[in-house]
C-alpha positions in Angstrom: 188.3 250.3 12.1 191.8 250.6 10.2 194.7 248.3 11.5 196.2 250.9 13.7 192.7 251.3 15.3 192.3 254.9 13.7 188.7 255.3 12.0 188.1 255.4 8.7 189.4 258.3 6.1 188.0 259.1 3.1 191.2 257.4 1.4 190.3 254.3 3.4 186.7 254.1 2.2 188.1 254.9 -1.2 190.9 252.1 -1.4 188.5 249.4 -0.3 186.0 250.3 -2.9 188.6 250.4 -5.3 190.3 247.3 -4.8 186.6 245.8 -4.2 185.6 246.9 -7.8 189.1 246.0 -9.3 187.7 242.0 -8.5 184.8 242.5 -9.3 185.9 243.4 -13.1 189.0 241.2 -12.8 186.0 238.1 -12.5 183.7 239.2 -15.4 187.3 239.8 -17.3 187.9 235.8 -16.5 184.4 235.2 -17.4 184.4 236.8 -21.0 187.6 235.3 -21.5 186.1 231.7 -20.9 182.7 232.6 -23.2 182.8 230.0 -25.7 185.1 227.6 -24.5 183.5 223.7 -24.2 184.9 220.8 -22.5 183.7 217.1 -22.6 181.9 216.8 -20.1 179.6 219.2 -17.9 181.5 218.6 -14.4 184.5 220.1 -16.6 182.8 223.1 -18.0 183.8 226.7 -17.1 181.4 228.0 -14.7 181.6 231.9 -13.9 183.1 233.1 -10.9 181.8 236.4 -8.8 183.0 238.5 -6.0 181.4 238.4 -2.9 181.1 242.0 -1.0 180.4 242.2 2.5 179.6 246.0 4.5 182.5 246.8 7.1 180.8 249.9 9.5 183.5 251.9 11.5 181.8 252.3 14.8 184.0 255.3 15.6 183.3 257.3 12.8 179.4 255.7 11.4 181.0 255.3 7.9 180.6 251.5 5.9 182.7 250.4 3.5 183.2 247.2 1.8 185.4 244.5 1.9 185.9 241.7 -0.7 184.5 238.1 1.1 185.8 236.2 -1.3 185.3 234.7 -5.2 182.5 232.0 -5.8 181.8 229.6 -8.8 178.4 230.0 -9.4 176.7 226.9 -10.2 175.4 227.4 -13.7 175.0 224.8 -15.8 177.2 224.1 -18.8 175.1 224.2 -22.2 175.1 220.7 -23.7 176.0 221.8 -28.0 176.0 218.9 -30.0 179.1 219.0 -32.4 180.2 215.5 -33.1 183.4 216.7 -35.4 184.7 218.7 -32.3 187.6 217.2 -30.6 186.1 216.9 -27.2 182.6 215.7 -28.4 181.4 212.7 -26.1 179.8 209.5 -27.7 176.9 211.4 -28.4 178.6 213.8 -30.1 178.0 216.6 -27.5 180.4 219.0 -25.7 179.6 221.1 -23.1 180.1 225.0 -23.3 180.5 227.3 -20.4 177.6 229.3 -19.6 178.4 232.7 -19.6 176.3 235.5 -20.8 179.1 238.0 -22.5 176.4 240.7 -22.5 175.8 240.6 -19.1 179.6 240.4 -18.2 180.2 243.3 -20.3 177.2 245.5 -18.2 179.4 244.0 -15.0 182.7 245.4 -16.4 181.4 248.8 -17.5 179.4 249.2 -13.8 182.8 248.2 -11.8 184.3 250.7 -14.2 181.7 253.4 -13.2 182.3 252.5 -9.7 185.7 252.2 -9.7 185.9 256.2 -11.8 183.4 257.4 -9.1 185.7 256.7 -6.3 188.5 258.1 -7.8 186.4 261.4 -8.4 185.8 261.4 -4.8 189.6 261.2 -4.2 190.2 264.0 -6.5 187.8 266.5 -4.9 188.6 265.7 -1.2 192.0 266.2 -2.5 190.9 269.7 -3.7 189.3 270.3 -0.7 192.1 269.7 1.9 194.5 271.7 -0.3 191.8 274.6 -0.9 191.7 274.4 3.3 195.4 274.4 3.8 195.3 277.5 1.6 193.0 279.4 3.4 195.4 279.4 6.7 
């Protein structure tokens, strides 16, 4: 149900999936922008972060939605690189890179992207629709 206790509209369902998607690129936009950086140690290492979705159902009208749970480190571990010139290497001459795939971050970006495009779409043709309605009166 909506804060005023109204069920869901279609612009409802819309602005939660679009906000939803919005984090979910905003995280894999964090990630890629952390691909490559080391630290000097592996507790100190970037470690990619992802949203967390969870299904909202509107009894009153039988439509789910999401809703964003929160953002989660996941627990990856930090590729040991052994550059003993680096600023940062440890006595062994190692630092520790984040582990993110950029690949994989930039399939997450372009499927939020698809998502988040999708939903507007939808907006645009139930838009059509209700004005197409208000015309036939």
């Amino acid at each position: 149900m909506t804060m005023a206790g109204q069920p869901f509209t279609i612009f409802d369902l819309a602005q939660r999936g679009m906000s939803a998607q919005l984090v979910r690129m905003n995280a894999a936009a964090s990630n890629l922008a952390n691909a490559g950086t080391v630290s000097a140690s592996e507790a100190e290492a970037y470690k990619p972060i992802r949203a967390v979705f969870a299904e909202s159902l509107d009894q009153a009208s039988g439509l789910a939605t999401v809703q964003v749970q929160g953002v989660v480190r996941e627990q990856a571990a930090a590729v040991r690189e052994h550059n003993p010139d680096h600023p940062l290497a440890d006595e062994n001459g190692d630092v520790w890179a984040a582990p993110v795939d950029e690949n994989a971050e930039m399939v997450e970006m372009l499927e939020a992207s698809r998502q988040y495009q999708n939903l507007v779409e939808a907006l645009s043709t139930a838009k059509q629709l209700m004005l197409d309605t208000m015309r036939l009166k």
